[in-house]
C-alpha positions in Angstrom: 52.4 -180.1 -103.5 54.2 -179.5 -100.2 58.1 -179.2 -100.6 59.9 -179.4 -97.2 63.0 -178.0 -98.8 61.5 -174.9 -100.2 61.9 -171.4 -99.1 59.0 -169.4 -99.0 58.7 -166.0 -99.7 56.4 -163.2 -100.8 56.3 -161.1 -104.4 55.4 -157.4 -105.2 51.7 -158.7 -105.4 51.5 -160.6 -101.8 51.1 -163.8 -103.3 53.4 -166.4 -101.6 56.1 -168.5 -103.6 58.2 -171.0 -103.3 61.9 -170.8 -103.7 64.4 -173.4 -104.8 67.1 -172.8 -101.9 70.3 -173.4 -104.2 68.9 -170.3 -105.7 68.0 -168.7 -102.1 72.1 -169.5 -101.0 73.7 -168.3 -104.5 71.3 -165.2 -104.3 72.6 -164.5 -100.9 76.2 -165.3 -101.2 76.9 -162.7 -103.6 74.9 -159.4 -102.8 77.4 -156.7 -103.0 78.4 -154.5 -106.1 75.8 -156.8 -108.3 75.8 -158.5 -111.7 72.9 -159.9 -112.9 73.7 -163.5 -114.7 70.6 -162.8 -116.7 71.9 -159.7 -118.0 75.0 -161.6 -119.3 72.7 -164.0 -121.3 73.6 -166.9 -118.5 70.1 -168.9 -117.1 72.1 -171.0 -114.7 69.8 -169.5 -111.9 66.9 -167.1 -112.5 68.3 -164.4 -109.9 71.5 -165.7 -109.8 73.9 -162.9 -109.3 77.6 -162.3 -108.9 79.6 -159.6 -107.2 82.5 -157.8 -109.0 85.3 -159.1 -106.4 84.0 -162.0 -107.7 85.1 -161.2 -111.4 88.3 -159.9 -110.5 89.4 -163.3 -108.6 88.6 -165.0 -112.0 90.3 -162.7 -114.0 93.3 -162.8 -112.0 92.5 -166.7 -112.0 92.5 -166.7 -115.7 95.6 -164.9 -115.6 97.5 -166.6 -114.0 96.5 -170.1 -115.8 97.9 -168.8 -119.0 101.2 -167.7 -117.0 101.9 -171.2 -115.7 100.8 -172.7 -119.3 103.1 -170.4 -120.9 105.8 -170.3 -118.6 106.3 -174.1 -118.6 105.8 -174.5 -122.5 108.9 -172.0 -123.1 110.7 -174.5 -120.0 109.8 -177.3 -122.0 110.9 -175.7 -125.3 114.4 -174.5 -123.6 114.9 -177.7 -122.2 114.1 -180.1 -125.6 115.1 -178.1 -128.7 118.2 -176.8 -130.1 117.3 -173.5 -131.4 116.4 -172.8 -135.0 116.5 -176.1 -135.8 112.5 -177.5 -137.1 110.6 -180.4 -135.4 107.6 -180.8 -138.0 103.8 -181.5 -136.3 101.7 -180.8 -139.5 104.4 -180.5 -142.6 106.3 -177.6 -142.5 102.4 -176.0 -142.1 103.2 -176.2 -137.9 106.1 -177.2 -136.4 108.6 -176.3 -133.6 111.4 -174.1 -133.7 113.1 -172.6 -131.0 114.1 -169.2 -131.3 114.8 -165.9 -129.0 113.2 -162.8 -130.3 114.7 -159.7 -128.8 111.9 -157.5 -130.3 108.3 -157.6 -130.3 105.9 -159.4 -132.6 107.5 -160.2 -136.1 111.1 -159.1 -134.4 110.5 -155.3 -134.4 111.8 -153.1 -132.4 115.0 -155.3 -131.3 117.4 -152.8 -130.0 115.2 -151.3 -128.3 114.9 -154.1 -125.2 114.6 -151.7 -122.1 111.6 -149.9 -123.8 109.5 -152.7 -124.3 110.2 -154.1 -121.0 109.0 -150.6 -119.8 105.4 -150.9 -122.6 105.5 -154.7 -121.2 105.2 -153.8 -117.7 103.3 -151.0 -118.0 100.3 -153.0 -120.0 100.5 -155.4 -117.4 99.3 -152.7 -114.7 97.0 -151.1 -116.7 95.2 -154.6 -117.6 95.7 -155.6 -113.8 93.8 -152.5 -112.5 91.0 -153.6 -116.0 90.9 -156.3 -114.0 89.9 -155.2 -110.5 86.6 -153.2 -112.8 85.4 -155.0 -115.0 81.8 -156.2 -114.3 80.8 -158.5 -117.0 81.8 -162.3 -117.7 82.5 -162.1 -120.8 84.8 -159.3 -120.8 86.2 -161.1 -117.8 87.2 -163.9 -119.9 88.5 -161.4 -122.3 90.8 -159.8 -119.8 91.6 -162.3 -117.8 93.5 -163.3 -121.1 95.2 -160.7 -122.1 96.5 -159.8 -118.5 98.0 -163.4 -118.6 99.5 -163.0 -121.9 101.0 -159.7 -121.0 102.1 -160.5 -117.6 104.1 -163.7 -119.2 105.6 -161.6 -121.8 106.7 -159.1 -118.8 108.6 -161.6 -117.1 110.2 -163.0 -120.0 111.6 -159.2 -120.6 112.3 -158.7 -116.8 113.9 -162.1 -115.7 115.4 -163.7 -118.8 118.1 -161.5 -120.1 121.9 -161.5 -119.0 121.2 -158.1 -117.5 117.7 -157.0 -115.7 115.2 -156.3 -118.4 116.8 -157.2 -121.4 115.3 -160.4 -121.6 114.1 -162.4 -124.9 111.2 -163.7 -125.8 111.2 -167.1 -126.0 109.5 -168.7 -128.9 108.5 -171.6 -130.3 105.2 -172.4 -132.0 105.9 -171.6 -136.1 103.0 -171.0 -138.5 104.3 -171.9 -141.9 107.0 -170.1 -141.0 105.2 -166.9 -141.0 105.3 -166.1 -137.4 106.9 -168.1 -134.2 105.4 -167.8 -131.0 104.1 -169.0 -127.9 101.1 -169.9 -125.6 100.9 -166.1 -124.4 100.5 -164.9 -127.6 97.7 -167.6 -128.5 96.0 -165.7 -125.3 96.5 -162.2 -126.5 95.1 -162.7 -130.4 92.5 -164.9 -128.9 91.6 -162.0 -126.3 91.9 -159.4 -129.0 89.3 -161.1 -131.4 87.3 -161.4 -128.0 87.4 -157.9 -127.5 86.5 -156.9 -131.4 83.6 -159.3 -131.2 82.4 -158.0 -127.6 82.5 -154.5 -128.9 80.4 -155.1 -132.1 78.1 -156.9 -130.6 77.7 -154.5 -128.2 78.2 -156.1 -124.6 79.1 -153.7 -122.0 82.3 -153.7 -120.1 80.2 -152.7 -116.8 76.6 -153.6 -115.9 74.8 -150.2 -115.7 73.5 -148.8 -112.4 69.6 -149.7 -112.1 67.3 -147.2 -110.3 65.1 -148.0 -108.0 61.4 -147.7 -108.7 60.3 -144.2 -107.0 57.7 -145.0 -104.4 54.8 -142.9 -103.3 55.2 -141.1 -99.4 51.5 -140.3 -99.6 49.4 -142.5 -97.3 46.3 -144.5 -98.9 44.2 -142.9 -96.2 45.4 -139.1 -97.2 45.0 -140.4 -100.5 40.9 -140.7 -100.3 40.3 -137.6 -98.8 
């Protein structure tokens, strides 16, 4: 049947075929430094493709989401509830608690503030050049996260102490009383299991390079002599 709105074209055997042009424009919207949606197991378009500046902008996106969400929680938190004192959700099982944890996770390491502002800040460069390289969308998900988480965290220990980085971590989710924390933590552990899964499954941080088929310089006359 005749299609108007197709795009013709010719494949590798010189038959002609149609092309839906959706597919045409994505296909030709994103040509440089490529990554094949098919590779990633995504069948939104057949030869859909997606360049790596591409992936950074939503890793840097995803980022800075789980700033802003984390950012204004701990506002929120500072704002509505007196510290240490419980506001039950689910029992004692979840509740909030606000509390300002000088260390890191589980409160280690709290005399030591200028050091983890130093680890802080210097995770949050390392996953921000991650970020610029990373070619895959699922590993962009993954580090989209943790750069947001991080970054948060960063800022808390730059910006919120009475001196410049000495801040505290301000927390206020509590697990059964187990462990208190905050939205950029639930980013981190969620991006950490991401990561463990990623890697035992076995999906690659980078799409590898694909070589062109080698063609022939010898001429199909020359050849039949």
């Amino acid at each position: 049947p005749d299609d108007s709105d197709a795009v013709a074209g010719v494949d590798s055997d010189g038959h002609i075929v149609q092309h839906d042009p959706v597919r045409v424009f994505v296909r030709d919207a994103f040509k440089a430094d490529e990554v094949h949606f098919a590779s990633l197991g995504m069948n939104y378009w057949e030869n859909g493709r997606v360049t790596r500046r591409q992936l950074s902008i939503l890793a840097f996106g995803i980022a800075a989401v789980w700033i802003i969400l984390d950012q204004v929680t701990k506002w929120l938190a500072v704002e509505n509830l007196e510290p240490g004192t419980a506001y039950p959700l689910i029992g004692e099982l979840f509740q909030l608690r606000l509390v300002y944890n000088p260390g890191a996770a589980f409160g280690i390491g709290t005399g030591y503030i200028w050091i983890l502002t130093v680890i802080a800040g210097a995770v949050a460069i390392g996953l921000g050049v991650v970020a610029t390289r990373v070619a895959t969308l699922r590993w962009t998900l993954v580090i989209g996260s943790m750069l947001g988480g991080a970054v948060s965290h960063f800022f808390d220990r730059l910006l919120r102490g009475e001196t410049l980085a000495t801040g505290k971590i301000i927390d206020f989710l509590d697990y059964g009383g187990f462990f208190v924390g905050n939205i950029a933590d639930i980013a981190l552990v969620a991006a950490a299991a991401g990561a463990v899964l990623l890697s035992m499954f076995g999906v690659p941080f980078s799409e590898p390079e694909r070589r062109e088929p080698a063609t022939s310089l010898a001429s199909p006359s020359g050849a039949q002599r």
